[in-house]
N, C-alpha and C positions, 0 to 999 in steps of 0.2 A: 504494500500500500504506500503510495506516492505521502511524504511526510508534508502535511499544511503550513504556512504562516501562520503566526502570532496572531490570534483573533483579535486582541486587544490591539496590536500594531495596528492592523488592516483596520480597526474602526476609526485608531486615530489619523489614519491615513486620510478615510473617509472624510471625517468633521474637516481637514485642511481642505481640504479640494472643495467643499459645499462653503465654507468658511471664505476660499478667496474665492470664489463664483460669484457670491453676495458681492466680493468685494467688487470687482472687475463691473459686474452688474451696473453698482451705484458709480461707479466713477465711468464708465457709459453715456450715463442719462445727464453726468454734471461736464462732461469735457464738452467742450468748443471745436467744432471743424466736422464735418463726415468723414472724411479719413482717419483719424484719429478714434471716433467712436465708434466706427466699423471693426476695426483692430484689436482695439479692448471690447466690444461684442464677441468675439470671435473667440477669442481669448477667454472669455467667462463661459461660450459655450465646450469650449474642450476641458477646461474644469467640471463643468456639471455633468461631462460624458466618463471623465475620471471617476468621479461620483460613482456615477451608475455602475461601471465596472467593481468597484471594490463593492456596494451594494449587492450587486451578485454573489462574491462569496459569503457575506457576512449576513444578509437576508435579512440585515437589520436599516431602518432611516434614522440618521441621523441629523440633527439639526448646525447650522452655522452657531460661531462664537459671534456674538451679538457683540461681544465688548472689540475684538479686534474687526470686525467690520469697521466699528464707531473708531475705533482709534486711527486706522487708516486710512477711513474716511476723512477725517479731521486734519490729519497730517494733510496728504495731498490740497487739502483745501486752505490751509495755513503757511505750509510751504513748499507748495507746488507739487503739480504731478509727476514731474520726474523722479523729485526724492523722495516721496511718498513709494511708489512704485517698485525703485530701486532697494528701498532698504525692506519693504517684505520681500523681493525677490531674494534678497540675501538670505531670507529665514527657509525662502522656499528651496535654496539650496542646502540647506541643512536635511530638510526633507526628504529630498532627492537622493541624500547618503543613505537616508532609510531604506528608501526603496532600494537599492543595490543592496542593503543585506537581504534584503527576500528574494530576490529575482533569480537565483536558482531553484527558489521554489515554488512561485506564481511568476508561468512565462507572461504576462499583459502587465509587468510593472515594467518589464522593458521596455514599452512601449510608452507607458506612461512617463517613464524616466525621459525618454528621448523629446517628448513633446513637452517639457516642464525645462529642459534646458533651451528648448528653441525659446522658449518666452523671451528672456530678455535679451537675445538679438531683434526678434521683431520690435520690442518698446523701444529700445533704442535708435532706432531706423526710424521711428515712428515720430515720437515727440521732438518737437523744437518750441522750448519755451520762452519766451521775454525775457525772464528775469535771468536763465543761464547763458544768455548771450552779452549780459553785463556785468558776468562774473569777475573780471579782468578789471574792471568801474568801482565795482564793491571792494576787493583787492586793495586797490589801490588807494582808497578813503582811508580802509581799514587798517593797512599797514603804514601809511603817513603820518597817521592821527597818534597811531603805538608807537612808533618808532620817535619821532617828533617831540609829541606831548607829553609822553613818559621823559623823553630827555628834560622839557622845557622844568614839567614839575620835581625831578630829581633832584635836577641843580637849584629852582627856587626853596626847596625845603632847607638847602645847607645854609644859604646866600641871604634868605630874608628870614628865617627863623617864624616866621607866624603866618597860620593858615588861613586866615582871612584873604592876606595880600595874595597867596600864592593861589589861593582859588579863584582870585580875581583877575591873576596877570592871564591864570590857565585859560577861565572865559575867555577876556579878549583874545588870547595868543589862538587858540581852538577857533573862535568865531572866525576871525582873521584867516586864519592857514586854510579852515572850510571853502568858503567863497573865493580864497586862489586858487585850488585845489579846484575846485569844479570849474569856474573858467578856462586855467589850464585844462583838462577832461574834456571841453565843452569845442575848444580850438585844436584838440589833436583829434579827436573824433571828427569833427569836419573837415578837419583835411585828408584822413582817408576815407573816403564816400565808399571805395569798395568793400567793407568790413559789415558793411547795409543796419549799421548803427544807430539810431538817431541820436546826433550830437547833445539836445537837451536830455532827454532822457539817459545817456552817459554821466554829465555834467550832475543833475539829478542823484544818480545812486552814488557817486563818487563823493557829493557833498554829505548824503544823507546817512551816509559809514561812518564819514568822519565827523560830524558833529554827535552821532550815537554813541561814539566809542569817548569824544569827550566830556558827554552828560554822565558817564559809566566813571571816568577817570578824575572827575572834579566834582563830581557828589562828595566823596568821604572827606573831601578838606572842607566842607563844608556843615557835616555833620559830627566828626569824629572830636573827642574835647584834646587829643593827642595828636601832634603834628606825622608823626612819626609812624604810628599807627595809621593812621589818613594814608601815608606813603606808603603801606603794607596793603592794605587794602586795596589801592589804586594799583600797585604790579598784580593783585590774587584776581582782579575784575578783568586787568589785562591777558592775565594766562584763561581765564574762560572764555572771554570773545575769542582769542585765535582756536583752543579748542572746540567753541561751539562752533565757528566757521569753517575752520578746516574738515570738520565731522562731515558737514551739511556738504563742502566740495565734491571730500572722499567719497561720499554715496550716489552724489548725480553725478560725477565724472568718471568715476572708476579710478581714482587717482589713491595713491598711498598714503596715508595720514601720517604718519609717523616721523617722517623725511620735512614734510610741510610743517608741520606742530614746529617741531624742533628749530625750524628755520628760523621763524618767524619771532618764536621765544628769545632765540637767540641776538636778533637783532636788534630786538627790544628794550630788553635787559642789558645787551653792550652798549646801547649808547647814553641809555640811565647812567651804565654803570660809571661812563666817562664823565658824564653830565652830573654827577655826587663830586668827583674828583673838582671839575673844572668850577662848582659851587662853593666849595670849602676853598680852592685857589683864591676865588672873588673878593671872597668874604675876609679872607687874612690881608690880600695887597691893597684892599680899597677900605680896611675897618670898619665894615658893614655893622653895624647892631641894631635891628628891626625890635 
């Protein structure tokens, strides 16, 4: 007698495939374009044919997770359908390792396996978003603002000794460097018209990085009763924007987080680190006492 799969596997195989059918489903009915919603149609119906198949050996219905529908849901609708899409497809390759341990014992996961890895070449080929063609726009707010501002407020903590002033130099310094920063952005973008960019809309997410990342980095001299602490808090706010960023890259581009993160920390943090030294220089040759 031929030996069966894990029943209990096969059902939770089942809830997945009924689970992202829902999901494909609702992000159907909500994307923009017929190409696009044909493809994720498509897509939910060979989910719910995977369904049926494990249904047959297990003779049993199962219902979708209600909560990862909604969560998925949400995501894509939050921060877009690419990285929504891509990061369950990363679960759904976790999946997929499942199915390779049973597939010498139900020949139709093979088949299932093969159709679960074409998915995300077809999403790929598929989606072309807005917002990831201003990746490069956000980038660039975002590491300016860090790299810059973290320098400007390093050195003002050594230099002026009180967080009022350094909060204040940080606004104007930040408001200031924003609105160059996007007009720069706003003038290389229009000068290569082949990139099919729109100039404002670059100019836009370029300034709108870097004014977020300095409302992030000049809140705590603002709140903190501790100069110094304010300056601990302000790099802990900076190592999570590059981590929440680089996270959100990693998963629409396919890109390595690890290499990026580190990059970017690093550049951060060295030119603080310069920018403490070049503060306490100030402060001794010019006898600063704020």
């Amino acid at each position: 007698m031929q030996q069966t799969p894990d029943t209990a596997n096969v059902l939770r195989f089942q809830r997945n495939e009924i689970t992202e059918h829902s999901i494909y489903r609702s992000l159907a009915k909500q994307v923009q374009g017929t190409h696009n919603r044909r493809i994720l149609s498509q897509i939910a119906d060979d989910e719910l044919r995977h369904y049926h198949v494990w249904k047959g050996y297990t003779k049993q219905d199962v219902g979708p997770s209600r909560v990862r529908v909604w969560f998925y849901t949400m995501v894509c609708r939050m921060l877009g359908l690419t990285f929504g899409i891509k990061l369950m497809e990363r679960n759904e390759n976790r999946a997929v390792g499942g199915y390779e341990s049973i597939s010498g014992e139900f020949h139709e996961a093979n088949q299932i396996m093969h159709d679960e890895e074409e998915h995300e070449a077809a999403l790929i080929g598929m989606i072309d978003e807005e917002r990831l063609k201003y990746t490069g726009s956000v980038v660039l707010g975002l590491n300016d603002a860090l790299v810059e501002l973290m320098g400007v407020l390093a050195g003002l903590t050594f230099a002026l000794q009180d967080s009022r002033f350094v909060a204040l130099s940080g606004i104007i310094t930040g408001f200031a460097a924003a609105l160059s920063m996007a007009a720069s952005e706003y003038l290389s973008t229009k000068a290569e018209p082949g990139e099919g960019k729109s100039p404002f809309k670059a100019s836009f997410y370029t300034g709108l990085a870097y004014l977020m990342t300095v409302v992030v980095l000049v809140v705590p001299f603002l709140l903190a009763s501790s100069l110094y602490v304010a300056l601990a808090i302000a790099f802990l706010g900076a190592v999570i924007i590059i981590g929440l960023f680089n996270y959100y890259v990693s998963v629409a581009q396919d890109v390595p987080f690890r290499g990026r993160f580190l990059e970017m920390v690093g550049l951060s943090f060295g030119v603080a680190s310069l920018s403490f030294v070049a503060g306490l220089v100030v402060r001794a040759a010019f006898g600063i006492d704020v």
